[in-house]
N, C-alpha and C positions, 0 to 999 in steps of 0.2 A: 433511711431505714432505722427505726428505733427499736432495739429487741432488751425487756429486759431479764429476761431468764441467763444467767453467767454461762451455761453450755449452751444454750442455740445463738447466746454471743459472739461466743467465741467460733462456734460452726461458720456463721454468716461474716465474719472480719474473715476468717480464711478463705472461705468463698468469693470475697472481692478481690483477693488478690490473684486471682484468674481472668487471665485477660480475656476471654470467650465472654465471659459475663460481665465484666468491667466496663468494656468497652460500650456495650449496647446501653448500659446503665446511664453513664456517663450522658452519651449522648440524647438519652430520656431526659432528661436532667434538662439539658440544657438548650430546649426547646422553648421560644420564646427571649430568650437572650439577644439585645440587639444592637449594631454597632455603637449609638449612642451611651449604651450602660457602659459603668466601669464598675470594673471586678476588685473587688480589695483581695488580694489571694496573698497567699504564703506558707508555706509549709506549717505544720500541723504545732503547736504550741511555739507560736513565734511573734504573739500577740495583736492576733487579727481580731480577738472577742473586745481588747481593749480598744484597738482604733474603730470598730465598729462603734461603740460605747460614745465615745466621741464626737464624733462624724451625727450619730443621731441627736445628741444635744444641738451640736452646729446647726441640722438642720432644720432642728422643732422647737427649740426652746424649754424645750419638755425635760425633767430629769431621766436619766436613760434608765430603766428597767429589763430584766433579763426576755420578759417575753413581748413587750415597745420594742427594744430594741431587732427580735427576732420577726418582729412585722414590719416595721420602715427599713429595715438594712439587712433583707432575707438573704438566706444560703442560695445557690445556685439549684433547684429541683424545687424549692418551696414561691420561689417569686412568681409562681402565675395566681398562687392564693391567696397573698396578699397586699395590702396597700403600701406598694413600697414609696418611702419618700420620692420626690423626685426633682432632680436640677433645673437650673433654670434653662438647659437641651430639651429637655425632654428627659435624659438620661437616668434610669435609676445607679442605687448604689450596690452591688450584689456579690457578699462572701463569699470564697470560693478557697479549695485546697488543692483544687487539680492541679496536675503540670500543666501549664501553656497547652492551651488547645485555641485553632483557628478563630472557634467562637467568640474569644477576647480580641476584643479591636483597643479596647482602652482599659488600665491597667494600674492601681496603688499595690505594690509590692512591699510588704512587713517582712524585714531581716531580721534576725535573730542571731547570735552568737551561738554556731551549733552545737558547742559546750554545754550555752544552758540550755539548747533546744531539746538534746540528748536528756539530760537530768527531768526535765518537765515531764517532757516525755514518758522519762521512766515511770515515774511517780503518779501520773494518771494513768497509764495502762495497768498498772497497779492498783489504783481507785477500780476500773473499769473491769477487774478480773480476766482482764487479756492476757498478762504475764507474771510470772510468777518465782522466776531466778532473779541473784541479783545483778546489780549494775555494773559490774564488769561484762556479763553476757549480754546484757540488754549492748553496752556501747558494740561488741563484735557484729551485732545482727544491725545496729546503725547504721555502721560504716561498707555493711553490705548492701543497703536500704533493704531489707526485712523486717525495719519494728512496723510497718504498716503496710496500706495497700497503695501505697505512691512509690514513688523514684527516688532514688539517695536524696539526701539536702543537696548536695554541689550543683546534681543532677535539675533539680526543682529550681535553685535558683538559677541558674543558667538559662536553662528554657526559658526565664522571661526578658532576661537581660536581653539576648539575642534576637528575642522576637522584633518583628517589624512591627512594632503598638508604640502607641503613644504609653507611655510609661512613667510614673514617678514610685521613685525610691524611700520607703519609709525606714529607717533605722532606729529597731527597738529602742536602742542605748540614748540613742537622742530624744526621743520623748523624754526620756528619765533626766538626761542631762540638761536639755533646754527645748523643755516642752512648748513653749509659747511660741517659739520660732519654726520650730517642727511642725506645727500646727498651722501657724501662717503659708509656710510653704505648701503645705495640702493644700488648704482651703484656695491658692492660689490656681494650682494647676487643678483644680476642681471647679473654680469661676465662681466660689461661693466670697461674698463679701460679707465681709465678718472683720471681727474688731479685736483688738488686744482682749478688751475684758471678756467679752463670747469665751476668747480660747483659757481665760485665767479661769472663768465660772465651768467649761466643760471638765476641764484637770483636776479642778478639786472636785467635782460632783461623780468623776469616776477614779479617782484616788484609789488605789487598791484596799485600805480599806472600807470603803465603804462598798465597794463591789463586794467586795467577803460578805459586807455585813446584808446585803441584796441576795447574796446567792442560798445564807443562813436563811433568812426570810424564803426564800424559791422553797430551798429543801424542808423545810417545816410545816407547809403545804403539800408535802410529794416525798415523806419520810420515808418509803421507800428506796428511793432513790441514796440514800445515805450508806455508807460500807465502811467502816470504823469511822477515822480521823480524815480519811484523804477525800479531798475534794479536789473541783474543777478551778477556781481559782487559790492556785495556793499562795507565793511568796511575790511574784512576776518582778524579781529582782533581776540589775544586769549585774551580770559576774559572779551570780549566786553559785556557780559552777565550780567555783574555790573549795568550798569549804563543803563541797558533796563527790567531787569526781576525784581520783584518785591520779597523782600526775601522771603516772605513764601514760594512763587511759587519755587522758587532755593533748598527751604528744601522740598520741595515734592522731587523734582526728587534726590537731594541726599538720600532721605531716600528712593525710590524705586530704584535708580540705581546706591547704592554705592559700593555695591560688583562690581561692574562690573567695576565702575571705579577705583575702589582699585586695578583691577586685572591689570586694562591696564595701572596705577600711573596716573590716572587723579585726583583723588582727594586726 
């Protein structure tokens, strides 16, 4: 659902978060989904646009572009439209933000430190005219999961951990910290054979900036789309949560979600 008017935005983000409507949506959605695909899913700015970015170079050759990218590596409700890449299963590749639903049989999970997930967060729905207080409220309605139409963080990751899927674990901070091995291990439990330089050529060709300098190019096309300074990809630092979160705010959410990130070595 793309709306760009700020009020019938903001109408329609309130509106999914009703489960009478949610639910049937979803399940539109996710028609044609089939045990073979796997779903790269992950809570909502937890860098699933970048391993998508990725994962399409891996599998084309091709340098990734913002609307390539959205045809070989669709979102979950857009994949019967287009030509999604596909494994050597059969299996396509296909974005997803939901919690855990039965429909995922197979499974790349992007974790994110909910510190900087909360911050990203804030700072696009801010681009997005969804919100409008600052970051101190925005963390309260976090920690209750109310900045969106999903399930807390702890909540969203749990749900895949426990599922009965075949599952691999992507950890933001380790792209950043050793991407090439990060990347091997995908491409391993994904059965794509691929080579140290494959993963050196995809990390520099989706380097954040040059994704910046991609999304500059998208929006000067679609200048609309543009609302001061803030954009969709902005800094996709780990730990950039220092130098924007306020400490108390940072020990809220470690003391409600540090089991969870103890389970997944984020904190």
């Amino acid at each position: 659902m793309r709306v760009r008017n700020p009020i019938a935005r903001r109408l329609a983000f309130t509106a999914l978060k009703s489960r009478w409507l949610r639910a049937p949506l979803t399940w539109w959605r996710e028609r044609g989904v089939t045990p073979a695909d796997v779903v790269v899913a992950s809570y909502p700015r937890s860098g699933n646009t970048w391993v998508r970015f990725l994962l399409y170079d891996l599998l084309t050759g091709d340098e990734p572009q913002f609307r390539a990218v959205g045809h070989g590596v669709p979102e979950i409700g857009r994949h019967r439209d287009t030509e999604a890449a596909v494994l050597a299963d059969g299996g396509r590749i296909l974005k997803t933000h939901e919690p855990y639903r039965p429909a995922y049989r197979r499974a790349v999970y992007v974790v994110r430190d909910p510190r900087d997930v909360v911050v990203s967060e804030y700072w696009y729905q801010r681009w997005r005219n969804l919100y409008e207080g600052p970051l101190d409220a925005f963390v309260d309605r976090f920690l209750r999961g109310r900045v969106n139409t999903l399930v807390r963080w702890d909540r969203h990751v749990t749900g895949y951990l426990d599922a009965s899927i075949d599952l691999h674990l992507v950890r933001y901070a380790a792209l950043h910290e050793d991407g090439e091995r990060t990347l091997a291990d995908l491409c391993r439990f994904l059965g794509l054979e691929t080579t140290p330089a494959e993963h050196r050529r995809a990390l520099e060709r989706s380097a954040f900036e040059r994704m910046r300098a991609k999304e500059d190019r998208m929006r000067r096309r679609s200048p609309t789309s543009r609302i001061g300074d803030r954009r969709m990809i902005r800094r996709g630092r780990a730990g950039g949560w220092r130098e924007e979160l306020d400490p108390a705010d940072a020990e809220r959410i470690e003391t409600a979600f540090g089991a969870t990130m103890n389970r997944v070595k984020l904190a």
